[in-house]
C-alpha positions in Angstrom: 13.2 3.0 10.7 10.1 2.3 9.3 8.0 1.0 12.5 9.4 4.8 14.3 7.8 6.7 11.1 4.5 5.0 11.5 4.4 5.1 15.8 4.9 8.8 15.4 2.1 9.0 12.6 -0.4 7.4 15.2 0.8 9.7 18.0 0.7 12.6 16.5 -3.2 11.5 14.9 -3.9 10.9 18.6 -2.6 14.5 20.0 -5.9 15.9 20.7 -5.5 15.9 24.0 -6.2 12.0 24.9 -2.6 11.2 26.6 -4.5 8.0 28.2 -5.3 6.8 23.9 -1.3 7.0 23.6 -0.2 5.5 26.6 -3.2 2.1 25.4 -1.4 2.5 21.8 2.4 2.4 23.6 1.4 -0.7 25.5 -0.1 -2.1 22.5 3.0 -1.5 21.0 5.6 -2.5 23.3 3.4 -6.4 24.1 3.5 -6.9 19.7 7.1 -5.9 19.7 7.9 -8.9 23.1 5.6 -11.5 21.6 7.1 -10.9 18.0 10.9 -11.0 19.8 9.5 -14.4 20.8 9.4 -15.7 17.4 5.4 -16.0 17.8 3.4 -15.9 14.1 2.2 -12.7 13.4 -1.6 -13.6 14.0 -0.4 -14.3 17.8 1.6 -11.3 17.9 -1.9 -9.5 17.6 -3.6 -11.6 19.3 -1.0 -10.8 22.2 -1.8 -7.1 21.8 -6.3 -7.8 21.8 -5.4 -9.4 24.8 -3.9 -7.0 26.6 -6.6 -4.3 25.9 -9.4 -7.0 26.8 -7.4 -8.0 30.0 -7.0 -4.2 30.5 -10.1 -3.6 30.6 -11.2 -6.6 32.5 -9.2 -4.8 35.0 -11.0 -1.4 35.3 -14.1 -3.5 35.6 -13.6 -4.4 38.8 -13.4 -0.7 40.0 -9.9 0.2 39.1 -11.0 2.5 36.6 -13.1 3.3 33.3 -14.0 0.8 31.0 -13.8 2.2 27.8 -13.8 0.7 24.3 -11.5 3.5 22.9 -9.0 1.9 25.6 -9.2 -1.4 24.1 -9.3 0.1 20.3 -6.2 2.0 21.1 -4.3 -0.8 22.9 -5.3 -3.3 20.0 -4.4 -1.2 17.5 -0.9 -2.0 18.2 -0.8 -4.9 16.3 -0.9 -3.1 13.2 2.9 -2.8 13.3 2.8 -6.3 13.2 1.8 -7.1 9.4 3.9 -5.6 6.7 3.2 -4.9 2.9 
């Protein structure tokens, strides 16, 4: 229960109207959640995650969209789930 109470905490902090920030924070999300169900270290789980964003981005480079950094930031950021105290 307690990964559900912190996505909603970050949606709801990212409800200002950026849709795009949540969908990067979902996909962050949903690539730590696959590479941890792959028994991967947590590092790599992150890493997973910063990979994604960067390849993301690489992406809209090439004229498929807007690079932004808050993308990245947003889509990285979904490794946080991955380390627990």
């Amino acid at each position: 229960m307690e990964p559900f109470a912190l996505l909603s905490a970050g949606l709801i902090s990212l409800s200002d109207g950026q849709f795009d920030k949540q969908l990067h924070l979902g996909a962050g999300l949903v690539v730590t959640q696959a590479a941890a169900r792959m028994d991967l270290p947590p590092l790599q789980t992150c890493l997973a995650s910063i990979g994604a964003g960067l390849a993301k981005e690489a992406w809209d480079s090439r004229g498929h969209g807007n690079v932004e950094f808050a993308d990245f930031a947003a889509t990285a950021f979904g490794c946080q789930f991955t380390f627990r105290f």
